[in-house]
C-alpha positions as CSV (number, residue, x, y, z in Angstrom):
1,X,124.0,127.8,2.6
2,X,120.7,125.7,2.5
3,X,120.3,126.8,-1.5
4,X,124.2,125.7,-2.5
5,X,123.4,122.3,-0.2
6,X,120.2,121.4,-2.1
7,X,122.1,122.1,-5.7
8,X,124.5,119.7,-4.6
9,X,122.6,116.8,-3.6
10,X,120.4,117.4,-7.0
11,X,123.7,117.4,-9.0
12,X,124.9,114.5,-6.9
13,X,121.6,112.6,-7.6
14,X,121.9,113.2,-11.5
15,X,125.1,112.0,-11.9
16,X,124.1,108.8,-9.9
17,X,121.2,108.1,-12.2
18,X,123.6,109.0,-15.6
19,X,126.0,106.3,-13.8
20,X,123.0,103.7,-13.4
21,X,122.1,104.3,-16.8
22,X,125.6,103.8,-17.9
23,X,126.4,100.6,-16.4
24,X,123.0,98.8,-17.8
25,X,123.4,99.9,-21.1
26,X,126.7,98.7,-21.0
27,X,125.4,95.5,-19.9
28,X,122.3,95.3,-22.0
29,X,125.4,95.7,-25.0
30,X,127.2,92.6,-23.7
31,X,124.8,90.6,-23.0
32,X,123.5,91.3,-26.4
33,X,126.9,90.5,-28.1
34,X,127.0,87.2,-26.6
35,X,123.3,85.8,-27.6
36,X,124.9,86.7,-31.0
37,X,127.7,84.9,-30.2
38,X,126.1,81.8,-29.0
39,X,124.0,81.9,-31.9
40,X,126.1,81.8,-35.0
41,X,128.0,78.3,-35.7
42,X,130.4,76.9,-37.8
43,X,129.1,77.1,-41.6
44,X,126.8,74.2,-43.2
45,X,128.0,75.3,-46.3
46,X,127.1,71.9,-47.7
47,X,124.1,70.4,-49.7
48,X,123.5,67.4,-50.9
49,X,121.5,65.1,-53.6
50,X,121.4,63.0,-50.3
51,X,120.2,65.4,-47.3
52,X,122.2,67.5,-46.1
53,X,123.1,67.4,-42.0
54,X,120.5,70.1,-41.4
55,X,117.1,70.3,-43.0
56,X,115.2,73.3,-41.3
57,X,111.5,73.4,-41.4
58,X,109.6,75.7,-43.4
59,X,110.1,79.4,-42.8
60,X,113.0,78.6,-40.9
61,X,116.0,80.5,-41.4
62,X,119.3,79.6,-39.9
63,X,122.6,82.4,-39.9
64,X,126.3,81.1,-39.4
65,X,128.8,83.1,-39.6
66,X,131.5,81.8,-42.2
67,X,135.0,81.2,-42.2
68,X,137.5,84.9,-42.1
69,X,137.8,86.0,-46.0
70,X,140.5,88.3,-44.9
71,X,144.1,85.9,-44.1
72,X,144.9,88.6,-41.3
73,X,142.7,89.1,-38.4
74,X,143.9,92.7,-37.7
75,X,142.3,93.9,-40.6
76,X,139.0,92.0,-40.4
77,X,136.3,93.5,-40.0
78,X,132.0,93.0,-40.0
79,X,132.0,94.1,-43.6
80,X,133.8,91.8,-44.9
81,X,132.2,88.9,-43.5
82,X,129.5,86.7,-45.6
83,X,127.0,84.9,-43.1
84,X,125.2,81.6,-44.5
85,X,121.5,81.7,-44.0
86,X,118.9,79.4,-45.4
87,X,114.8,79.0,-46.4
88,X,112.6,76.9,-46.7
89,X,109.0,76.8,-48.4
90,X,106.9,73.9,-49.4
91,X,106.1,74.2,-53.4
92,X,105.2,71.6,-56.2
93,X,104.4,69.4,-53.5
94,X,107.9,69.1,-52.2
95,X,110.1,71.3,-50.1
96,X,112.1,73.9,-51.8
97,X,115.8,74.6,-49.7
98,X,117.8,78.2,-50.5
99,X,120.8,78.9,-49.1
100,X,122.5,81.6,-49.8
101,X,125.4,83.6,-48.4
102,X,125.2,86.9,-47.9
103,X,126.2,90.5,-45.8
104,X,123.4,90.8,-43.6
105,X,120.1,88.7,-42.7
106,X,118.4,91.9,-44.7
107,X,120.3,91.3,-47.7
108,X,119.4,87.6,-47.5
109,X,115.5,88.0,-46.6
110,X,114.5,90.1,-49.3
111,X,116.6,87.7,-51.6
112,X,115.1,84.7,-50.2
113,X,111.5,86.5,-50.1
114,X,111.7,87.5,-54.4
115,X,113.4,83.8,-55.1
116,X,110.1,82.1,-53.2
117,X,108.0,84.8,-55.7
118,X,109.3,84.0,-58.8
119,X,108.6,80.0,-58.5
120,X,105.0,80.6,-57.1
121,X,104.8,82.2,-60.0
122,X,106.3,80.2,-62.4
123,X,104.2,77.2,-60.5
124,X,101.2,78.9,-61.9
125,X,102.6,79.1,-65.4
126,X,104.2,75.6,-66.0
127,X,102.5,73.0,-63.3
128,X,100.1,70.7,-65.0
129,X,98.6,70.4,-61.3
130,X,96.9,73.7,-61.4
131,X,93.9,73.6,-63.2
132,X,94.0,77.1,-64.4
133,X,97.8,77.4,-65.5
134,X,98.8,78.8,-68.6
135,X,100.0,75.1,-69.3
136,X,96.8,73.6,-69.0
137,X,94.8,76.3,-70.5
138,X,97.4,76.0,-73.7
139,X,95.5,72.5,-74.3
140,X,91.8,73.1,-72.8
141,X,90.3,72.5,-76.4
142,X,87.3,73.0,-74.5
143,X,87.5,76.8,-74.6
144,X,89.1,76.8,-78.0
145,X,86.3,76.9,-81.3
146,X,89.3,74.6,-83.3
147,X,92.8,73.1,-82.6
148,X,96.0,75.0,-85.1
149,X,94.4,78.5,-84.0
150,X,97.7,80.6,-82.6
151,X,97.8,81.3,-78.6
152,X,100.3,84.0,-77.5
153,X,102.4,82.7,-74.2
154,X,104.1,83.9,-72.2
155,X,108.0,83.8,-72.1
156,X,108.6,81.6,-69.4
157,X,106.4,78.9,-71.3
158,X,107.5,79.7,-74.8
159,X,111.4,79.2,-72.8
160,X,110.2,75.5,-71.8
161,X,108.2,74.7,-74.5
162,X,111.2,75.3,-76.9
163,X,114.0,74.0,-75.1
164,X,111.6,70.9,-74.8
165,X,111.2,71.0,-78.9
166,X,115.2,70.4,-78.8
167,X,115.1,67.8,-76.4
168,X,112.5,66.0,-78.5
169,X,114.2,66.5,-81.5
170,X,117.4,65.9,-80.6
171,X,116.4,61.9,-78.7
172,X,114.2,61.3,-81.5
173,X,110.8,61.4,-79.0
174,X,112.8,59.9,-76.3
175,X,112.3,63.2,-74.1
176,X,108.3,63.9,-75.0
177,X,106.2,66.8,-72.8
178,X,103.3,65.5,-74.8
179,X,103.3,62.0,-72.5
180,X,100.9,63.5,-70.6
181,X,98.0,60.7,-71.3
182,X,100.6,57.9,-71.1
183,X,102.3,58.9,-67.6
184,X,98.5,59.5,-66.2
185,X,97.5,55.8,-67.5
186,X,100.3,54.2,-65.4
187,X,100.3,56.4,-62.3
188,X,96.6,55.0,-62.0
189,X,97.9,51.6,-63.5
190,X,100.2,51.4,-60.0
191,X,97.6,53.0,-57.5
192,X,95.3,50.3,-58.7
193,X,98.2,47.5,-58.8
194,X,96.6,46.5,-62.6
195,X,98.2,46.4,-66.5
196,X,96.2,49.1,-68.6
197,X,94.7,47.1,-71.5
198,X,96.2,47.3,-75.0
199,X,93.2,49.0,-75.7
200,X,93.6,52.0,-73.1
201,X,97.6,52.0,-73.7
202,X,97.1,52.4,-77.8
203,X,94.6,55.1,-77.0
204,X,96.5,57.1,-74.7
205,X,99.5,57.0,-77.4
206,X,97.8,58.7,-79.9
207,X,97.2,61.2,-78.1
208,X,101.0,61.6,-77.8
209,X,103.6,63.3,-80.0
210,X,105.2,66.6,-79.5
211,X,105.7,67.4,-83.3
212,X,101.5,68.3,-83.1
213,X,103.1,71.6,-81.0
214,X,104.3,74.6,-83.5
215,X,106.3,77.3,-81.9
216,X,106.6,80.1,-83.3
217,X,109.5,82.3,-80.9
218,X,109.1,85.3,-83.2
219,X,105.6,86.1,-82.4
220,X,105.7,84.0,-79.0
221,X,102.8,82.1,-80.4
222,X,102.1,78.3,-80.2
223,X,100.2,76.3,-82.5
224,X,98.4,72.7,-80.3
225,X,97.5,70.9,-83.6
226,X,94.9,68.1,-82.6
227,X,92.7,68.3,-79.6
228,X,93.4,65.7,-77.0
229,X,97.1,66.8,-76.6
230,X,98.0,66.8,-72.8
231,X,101.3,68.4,-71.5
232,X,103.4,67.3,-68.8
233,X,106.5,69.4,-68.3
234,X,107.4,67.5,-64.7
235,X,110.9,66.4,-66.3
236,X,112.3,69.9,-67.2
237,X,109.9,72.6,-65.1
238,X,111.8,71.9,-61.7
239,X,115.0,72.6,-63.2
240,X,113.7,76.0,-65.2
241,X,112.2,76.9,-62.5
242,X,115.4,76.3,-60.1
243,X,117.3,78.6,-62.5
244,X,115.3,81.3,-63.0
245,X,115.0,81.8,-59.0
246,X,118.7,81.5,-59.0
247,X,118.9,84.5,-61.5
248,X,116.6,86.3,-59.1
249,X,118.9,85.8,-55.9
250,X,121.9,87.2,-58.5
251,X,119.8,90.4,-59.6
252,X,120.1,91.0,-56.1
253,X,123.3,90.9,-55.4
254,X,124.4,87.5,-54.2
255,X,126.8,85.5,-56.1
256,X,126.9,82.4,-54.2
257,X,124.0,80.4,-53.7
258,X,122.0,77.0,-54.0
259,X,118.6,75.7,-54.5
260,X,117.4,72.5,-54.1
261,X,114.1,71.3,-55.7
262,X,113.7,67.3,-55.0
263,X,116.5,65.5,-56.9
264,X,117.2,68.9,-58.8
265,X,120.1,71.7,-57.7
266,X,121.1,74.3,-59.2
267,X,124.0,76.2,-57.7
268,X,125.9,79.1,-58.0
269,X,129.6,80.6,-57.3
270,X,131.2,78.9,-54.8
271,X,130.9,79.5,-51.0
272,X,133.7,82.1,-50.0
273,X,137.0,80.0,-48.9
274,X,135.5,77.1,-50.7
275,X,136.7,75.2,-54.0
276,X,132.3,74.7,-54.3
277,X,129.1,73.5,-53.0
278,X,129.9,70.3,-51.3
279,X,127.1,67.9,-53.4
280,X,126.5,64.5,-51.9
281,X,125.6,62.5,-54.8
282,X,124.5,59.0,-54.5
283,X,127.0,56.1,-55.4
284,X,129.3,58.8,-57.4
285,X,130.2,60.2,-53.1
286,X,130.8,63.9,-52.7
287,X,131.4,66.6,-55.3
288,X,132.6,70.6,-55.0
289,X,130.4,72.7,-57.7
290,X,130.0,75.9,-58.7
291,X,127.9,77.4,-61.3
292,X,125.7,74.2,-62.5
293,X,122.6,72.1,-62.2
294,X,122.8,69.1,-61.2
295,X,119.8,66.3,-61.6
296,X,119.5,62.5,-60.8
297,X,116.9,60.5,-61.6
298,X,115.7,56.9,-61.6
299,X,113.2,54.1,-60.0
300,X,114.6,53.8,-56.4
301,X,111.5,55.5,-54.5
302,X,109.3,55.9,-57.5
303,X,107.9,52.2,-58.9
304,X,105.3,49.4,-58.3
305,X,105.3,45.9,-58.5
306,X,102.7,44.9,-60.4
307,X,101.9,40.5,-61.3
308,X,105.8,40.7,-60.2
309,X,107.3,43.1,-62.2
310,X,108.8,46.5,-60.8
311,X,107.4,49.3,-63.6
312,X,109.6,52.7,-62.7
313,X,107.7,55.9,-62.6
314,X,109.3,57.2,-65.8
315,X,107.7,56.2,-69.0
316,X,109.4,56.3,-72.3
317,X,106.6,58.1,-74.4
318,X,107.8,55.8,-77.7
319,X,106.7,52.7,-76.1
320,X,103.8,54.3,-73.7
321,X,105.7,51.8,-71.0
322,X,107.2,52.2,-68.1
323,X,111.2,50.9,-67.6
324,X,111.3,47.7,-66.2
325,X,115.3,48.1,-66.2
326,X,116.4,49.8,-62.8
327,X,118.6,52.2,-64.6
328,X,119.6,55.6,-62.3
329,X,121.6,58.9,-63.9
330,X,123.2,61.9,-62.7
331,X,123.9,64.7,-64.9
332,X,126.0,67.7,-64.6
333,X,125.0,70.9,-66.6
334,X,125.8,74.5,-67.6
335,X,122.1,75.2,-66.4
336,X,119.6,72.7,-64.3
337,X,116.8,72.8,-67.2
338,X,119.2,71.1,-69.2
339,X,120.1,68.6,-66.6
340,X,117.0,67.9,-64.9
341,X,115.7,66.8,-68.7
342,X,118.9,65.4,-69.7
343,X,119.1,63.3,-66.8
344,X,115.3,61.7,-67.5
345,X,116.5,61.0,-71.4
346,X,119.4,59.5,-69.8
347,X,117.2,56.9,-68.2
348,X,115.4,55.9,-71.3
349,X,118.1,56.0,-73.9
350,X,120.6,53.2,-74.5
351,X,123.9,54.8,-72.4
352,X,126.0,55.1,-76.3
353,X,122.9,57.0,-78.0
354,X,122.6,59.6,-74.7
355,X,126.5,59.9,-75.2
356,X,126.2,60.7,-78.8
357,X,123.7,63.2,-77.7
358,X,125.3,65.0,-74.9
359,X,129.1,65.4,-76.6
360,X,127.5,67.9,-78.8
361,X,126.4,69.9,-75.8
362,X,129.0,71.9,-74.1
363,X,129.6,71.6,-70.3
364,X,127.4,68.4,-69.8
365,X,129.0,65.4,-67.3
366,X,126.9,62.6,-67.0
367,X,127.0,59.4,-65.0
368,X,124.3,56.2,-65.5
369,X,124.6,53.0,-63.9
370,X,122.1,49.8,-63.3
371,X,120.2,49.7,-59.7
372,X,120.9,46.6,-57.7
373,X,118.0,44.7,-57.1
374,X,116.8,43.7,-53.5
């Protein structure tokens, strides 16, 4: 009797303690499903050329859970649901915004993790900031016994470098990588609030010119024909560099996407339930894109005053000068190395020349208008 009363209380114990157990994983599982809850919000789909409602600081990474893709509830379920989640790192100076919408924070990590990769990278290939990119060490005549000897480069440079020899071409030296020594003279010129002299300006112009770069895209080799030559790919590097990360994201397996790089963007398919990225883009209001770079450029933050004249910080390399004009463009384009150049050319062209030019290039919008002065 004593043997059957002791099994009884031990079986009586266990099944208390399997209860227990029970109810506070049970718990543990809601409480869990509502931190979830309380932490996914309505989509901020949305970027803009002006910022956005929600800039999150670097590393951050924010998931929302997006609108149903399914038009009845019955059937929807956690795999088909696309959650918004966004990054942040500081590169070229300036902060670098992905967003991208994908299954899982996984999915959108390792996406977000290759993307960041691939422009440090591509920073160390095409920044004239680095002292030991390939950029600069194309021109360090220093190393080199004589200028015209070949240089194998790499792909992404020999990429830039000819889409730039089109550019220059095509604007008649209006877009010029080769206004390195120029652009340097007037960045000091309005940190030290003084005119080069005629002297320093004539200089520093003949030491400009684009047509002294040969490419050969065969062989992947470039020719630098004089010594002195100094490249500055700052109006078309963001916007390479903007795309290629966007190809990365894709390799991966996300469609829809957006990066921002300053005043650059690049985007790609729309949102899911969306007719596009919302763009906020100044005076022109909002846009929905897909698919696209987008660029603006101008004086508006950019400039000095100098024995009271406002000099922009874009140059036009056939004059060595800066605009004095207050002229501001947007441009819309298949890819955003097009339009992050495009949109610079678009500044220091006369508005029916860059029209000529662009209506020979397929998918290009562009917008130009004079800046109001204060």
């Amino acid at each position: 009797m004593t043997a059957h009363s002791n099994c009884s209380n031990v079986f009586t114990y266990r099944l208390i303690v399997v209860a227990k157990i029970s109810v506070f994983v049970l718990c543990l599982i809601l409480v869990l499903e509502a931190v979830a809850y309380l932490t996914q919000t309505r989509s901020q789909a949305a970027t803009g050329l002006a910022v956005t409602d929600h800039t999150p600081s670097q590393g951050e990474v924010t998931m929302v859970q997006n609108d149903r893709l399914t038009r009845d509830p019955a059937t929807e379920t956690l795999a088909n649901r696309l959650f918004d989640f966004t990054f942040t790192q500081i590169h070229m100076a300036m902060p670098i915004r992905i967003t991208v919408w994908a299954k899982d924070e996984r999915q959108a990590r390792l996406a977000g993790r290759a993307a960041f990769k691939r422009i440090s990278s591509l920073v160390q290939v095409l920044s004239n900031y680095e002292p030991e990119s390939e950029l600069n060490r194309l021109v360090a005549f220093d190393e080199i016994k004589s200028p015209g000897q070949p240089q194998r480069i790499s792909s992404d440079l020999l990429a830039v470098l000819s889409y730039s020899k089109q550019l220059f071409q095509l604007t008649d030296g209006a877009f010029d990588p080769s206004a390195g020594p120029v652009i340097d003279l007037w960045k000091q010129a309005r940190k030290e609030k003084t005119l080069p002299s005629r002297r320093e300006l004539d200089h520093a112009l003949g030491r400009v010119g684009f047509d002294q770069i040969e490419i050969d895209s065969d062989k992947r080799e470039v020719r630098v024909l004089r010594s002195g030559v100094q490249l500055d790919l700052g109006a078309i590097a963001k916007g390479y560099i903007a795309d290629e990360a966007l190809e990365v994201i894709r390799n991966m397996g996300i469609d829809s996407a957006c990066i921002e790089a300053g005043g650059d963007f690049v985007v790609g398919q729309s949102p899911p339930g969306t007719s596009g990225w919302k763009i906020d883009v100044p005076v022109l209001g909002t846009m929905r894109l897909d698919n696209c770079g987008i660029s603006v450029s101008g004086d508006t933050v950019q400039f000095a005053e100098i024995e009271s004249i406002r000099y922009s910080h874009v140059v036009d390399p056939r004059s060595g000068k800066p605009l004095t004009n207050r002229i501001m463009a947007v441009v819309i384009a298949p890819q955003a190395i097009q339009s992050d150049a495009l949109a610079t050319s678009a500044c220091i062209l006369e508005e029916a020349a860059f029209e000529s030019i662009v209506e020979g290039i397929d998918g290009v919008r562009f917008w130009r208008w004079p800046v109001e002065r204060q």
